[in-house]
Every structure is written in C-alpha cells, then in structure tokens.
C-alpha positions in Angstrom: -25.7 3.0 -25.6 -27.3 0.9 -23.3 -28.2 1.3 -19.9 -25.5 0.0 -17.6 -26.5 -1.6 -13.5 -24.4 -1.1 -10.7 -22.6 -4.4 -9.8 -23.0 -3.4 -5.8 -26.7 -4.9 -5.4 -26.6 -5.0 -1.9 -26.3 -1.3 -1.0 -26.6 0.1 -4.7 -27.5 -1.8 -7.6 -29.2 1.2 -9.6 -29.5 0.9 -13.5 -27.8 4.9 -14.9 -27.3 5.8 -18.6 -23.7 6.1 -19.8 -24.1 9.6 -19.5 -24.7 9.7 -16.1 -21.0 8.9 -16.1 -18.6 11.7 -15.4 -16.9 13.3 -18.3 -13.9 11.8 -18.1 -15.7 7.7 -17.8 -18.2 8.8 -20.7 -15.2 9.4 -23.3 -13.1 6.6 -21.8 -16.7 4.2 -22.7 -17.3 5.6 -26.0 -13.5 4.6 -26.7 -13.6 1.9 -25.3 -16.9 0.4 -27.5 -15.1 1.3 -30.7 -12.2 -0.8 -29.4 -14.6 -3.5 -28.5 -12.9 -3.4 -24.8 -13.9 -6.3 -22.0 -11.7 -4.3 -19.8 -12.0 -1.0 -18.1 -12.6 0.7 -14.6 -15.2 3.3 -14.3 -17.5 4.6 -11.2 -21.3 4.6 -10.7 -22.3 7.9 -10.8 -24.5 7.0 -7.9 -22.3 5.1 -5.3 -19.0 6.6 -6.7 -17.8 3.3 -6.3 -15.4 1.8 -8.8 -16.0 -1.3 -11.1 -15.2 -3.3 -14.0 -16.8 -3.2 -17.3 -17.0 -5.0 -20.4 -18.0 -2.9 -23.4 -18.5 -6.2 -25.5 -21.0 -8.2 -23.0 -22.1 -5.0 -21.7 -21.7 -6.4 -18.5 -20.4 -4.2 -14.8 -18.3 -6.3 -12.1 -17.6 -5.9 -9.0 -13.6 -4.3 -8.4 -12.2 -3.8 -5.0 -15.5 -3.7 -3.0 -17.7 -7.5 -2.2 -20.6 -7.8 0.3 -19.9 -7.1 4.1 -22.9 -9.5 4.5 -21.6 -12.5 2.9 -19.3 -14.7 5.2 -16.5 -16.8 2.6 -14.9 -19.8 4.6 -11.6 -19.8 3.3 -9.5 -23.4 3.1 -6.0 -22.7 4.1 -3.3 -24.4 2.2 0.1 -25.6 3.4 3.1 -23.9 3.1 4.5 -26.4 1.0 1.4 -26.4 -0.6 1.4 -22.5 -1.4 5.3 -23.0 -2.4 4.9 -25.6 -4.6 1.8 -23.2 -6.5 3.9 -20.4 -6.6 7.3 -22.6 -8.2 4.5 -23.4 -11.0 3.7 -20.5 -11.9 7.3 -19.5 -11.9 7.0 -17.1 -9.2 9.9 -16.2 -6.8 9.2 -14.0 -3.7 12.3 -12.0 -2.4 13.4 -14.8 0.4 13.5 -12.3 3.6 9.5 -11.1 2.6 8.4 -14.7 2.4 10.4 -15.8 5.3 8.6 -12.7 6.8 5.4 -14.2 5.3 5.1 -17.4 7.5 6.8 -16.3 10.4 4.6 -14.7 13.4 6.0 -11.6 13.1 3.7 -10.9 9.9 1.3 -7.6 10.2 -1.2 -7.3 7.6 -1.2 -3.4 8.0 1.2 -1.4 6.7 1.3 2.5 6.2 2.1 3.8 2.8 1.6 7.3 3.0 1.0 9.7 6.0 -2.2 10.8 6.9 -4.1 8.3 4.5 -5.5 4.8 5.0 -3.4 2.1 5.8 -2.7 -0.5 3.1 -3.2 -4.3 3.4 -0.4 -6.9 2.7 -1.6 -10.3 1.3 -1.1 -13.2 3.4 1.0 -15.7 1.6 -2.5 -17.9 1.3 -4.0 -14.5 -0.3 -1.1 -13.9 -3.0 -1.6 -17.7 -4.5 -5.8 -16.9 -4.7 -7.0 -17.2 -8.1 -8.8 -13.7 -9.2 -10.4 -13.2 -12.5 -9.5 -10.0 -14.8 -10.6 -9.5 -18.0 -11.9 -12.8 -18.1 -8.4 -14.5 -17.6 -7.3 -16.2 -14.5 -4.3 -15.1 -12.3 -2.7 -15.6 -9.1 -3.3 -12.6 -6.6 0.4 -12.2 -6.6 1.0 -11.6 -10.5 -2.2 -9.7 -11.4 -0.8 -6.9 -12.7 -0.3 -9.2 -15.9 -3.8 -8.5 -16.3 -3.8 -5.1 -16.4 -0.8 -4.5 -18.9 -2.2 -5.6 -22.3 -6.0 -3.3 -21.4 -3.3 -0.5 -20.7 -1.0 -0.7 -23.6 -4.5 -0.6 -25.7 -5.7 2.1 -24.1 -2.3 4.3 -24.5 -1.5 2.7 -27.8 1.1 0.8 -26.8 3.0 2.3 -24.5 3.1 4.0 -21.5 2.9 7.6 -22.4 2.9 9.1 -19.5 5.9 10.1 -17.6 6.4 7.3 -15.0 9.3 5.5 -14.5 7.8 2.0 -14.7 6.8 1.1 -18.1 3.1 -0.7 -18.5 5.2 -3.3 -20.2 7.5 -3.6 -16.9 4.2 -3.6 -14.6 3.6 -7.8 -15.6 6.7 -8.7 -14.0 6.5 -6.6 -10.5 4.7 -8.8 -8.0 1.2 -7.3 -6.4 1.5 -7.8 -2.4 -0.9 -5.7 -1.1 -4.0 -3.0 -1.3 -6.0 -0.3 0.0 -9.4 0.1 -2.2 -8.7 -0.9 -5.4 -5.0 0.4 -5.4 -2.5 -2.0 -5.4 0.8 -1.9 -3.6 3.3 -3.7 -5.7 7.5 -4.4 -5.5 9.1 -3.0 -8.6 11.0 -6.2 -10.3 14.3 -4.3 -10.9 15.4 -4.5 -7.6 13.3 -6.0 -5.9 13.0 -3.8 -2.3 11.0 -0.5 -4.0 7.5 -0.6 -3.3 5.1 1.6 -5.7 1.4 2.1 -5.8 -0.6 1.3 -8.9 -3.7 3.3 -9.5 -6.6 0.1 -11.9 -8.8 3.6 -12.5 -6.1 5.9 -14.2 -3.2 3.8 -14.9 -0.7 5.5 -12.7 1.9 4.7 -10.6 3.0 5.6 -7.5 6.6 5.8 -5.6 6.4 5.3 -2.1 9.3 5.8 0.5 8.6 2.4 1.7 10.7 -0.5 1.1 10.4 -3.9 1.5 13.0 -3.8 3.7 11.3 -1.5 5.9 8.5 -4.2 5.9 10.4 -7.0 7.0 12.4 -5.0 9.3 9.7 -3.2 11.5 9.0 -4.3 14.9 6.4 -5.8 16.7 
C-alpha cells in the first residue's frame, strides 16, 4: 500500500506508511481496500489526530479538526430563511429546542458527561450548513445519514453490536451538537433522549441528558 499524508498541514502534515497505523486502523485499511471503501476514520500515528480516508482515491481529509489560523466569515441567514431550508429537506426540530434555538436564552455549551469536556450545540445557522461525507452533501443537522450506509458495510449490514439504536435508526435521529469528532444527537423515537455517537468506532452513547434538560436550564 501506498504511503498515506496527514490532512493537518499546518501543525502536521507528515507522509507515514499504513503500518505506521495502530493495529486496530491497519486491519480496518486492509478491509477496507478489498471493499474498495471512500469512507473510514483512522488516526495519524503521528498527531493522533483523527481523519477521513478514502481507500479508492487514496486520499486523507480533514474530520473534526480545521486550521486555528484561518479566519471563515460566516453569512448568517434569516430565520425564515433557515426554516424554509430545513422544511426542504423535510426536517422537523422538536418545537421547544428550536424555539430555544432563536431565543436569547440559547448557550452553545452544554455538559454531557462529568468531568470531561463540554459539548457544543449547533446554532440553528450551523445545523442547515452543508458538510461533505463520503463525498455526498448533507445538512449539519441530518449527517448521520452519512455515516449509516459506510457502517452497515463495515458490520455487514447491521449493527452487531449491542446498542440499542440500530445503524439503520442512526439516519433519522438529528445531529445537534459535538465535542471533537463525537456527535451529540436526539434519538428519533422520542424525540427528548440525547446519545453520543462515536465516527472512529461506531458506537453509541446514552447520556442522562435530555433535551428537555437543554431547553429548561437557566441562565
């Protein structure tokens, strides 16, 4: 196999063999070339920073991390404008989060678990962004709909491991948040649970946070 180059070029960027890769990414490339993958998440063995990386192009993007040096001026869109994207894409948010969304009440941090970093909740301009995964387009908001089918291949169609949301339940539940590359997500079925999905490994998380909790915090 070919060499592969760090995506971070601005405090990384080295070029490693595949098996400078830990055990564990090694196997997962090797499977994943036989597959003829464009999807996976692996870490440089010199950063330990996680990326993408498509086994057909041969190619390593950047996942979760972008340059502290590069300033992005962001155009803000109307809330009627964000409303009427999200309505396209037939996507509902649960009315008290989005009413919680555009008020001024709305705090970006939010802690998930004790003791470890605090997550970050999308602005309602942030969930209807346009990201890139596995070479298809989706909103920030429904993103996990990227990640199913490179999962189901991966596990052979279906979630073998012992989790009680399915990969093929993981499209529907809506991403509103993140700490690294973990995502904090709402679990469709009722709409209040919050769980944590894991891009390296594939799992996912309960929390003991609700959305509820969210909307209901004070000040």
């Amino acid at each position: 196999m070919k060499e592969i180059i760090c995506p971070y070029s601005w405090d990384c960027g080295k070029i490693f063999s595949p098996q400078e890769l830990s055990v564990f990414d090694y196997n997962f490339v090797q499977s994943a070339v036989e597959k003829k993958m464009t999807f996976m998440i692996i870490h440089c063995p010199n950063c330990s920073r996680e990326f993408k990386f498509d086994t057909v192009q041969w190619k390593a993007d950047e996942f979760g991390y972008s340059n502290p040096n590069v300033v992005v001026t962001k155009n803000e869109k109307t809330t009627k404008q964000l409303t009427a994207i999200l309505k396209k894409a037939k996507i509902e948010i649960p009315l008290s989060y989005f009413e919680y969304l555009i008020s001024n009440k709305f705090e970006p941090q939010i802690s998930i678990f004790p003791d470890e970093e605090d997550f970050t909740l999308f602005t309602l301009n942030e969930l209807c962004e346009k990201i890139n995964i596995d070479g298809k387009s989706y909103l920030t908001i429904n993103q996990l709909k990227g990640f199913t089918d490179p999962l189901l291949e991966i596990m052979g169609g279906s979630s073998q491991k012992k989790q009680e949301i399915q990969y093929q339940e993981l499209a529907d539940c809506l991403a509103i948040g993140f700490e690294n590359t973990r995502i904090l997500l709402v679990d469709h079925r009722d709409q209040n649970s919050l769980w944590v999905f894991h891009p390296d490994g594939g799992d996912i998380e309960k929390t003991d946070v609700t959305l509820e909790n969210i909307v209901s915090r004070e000040e």
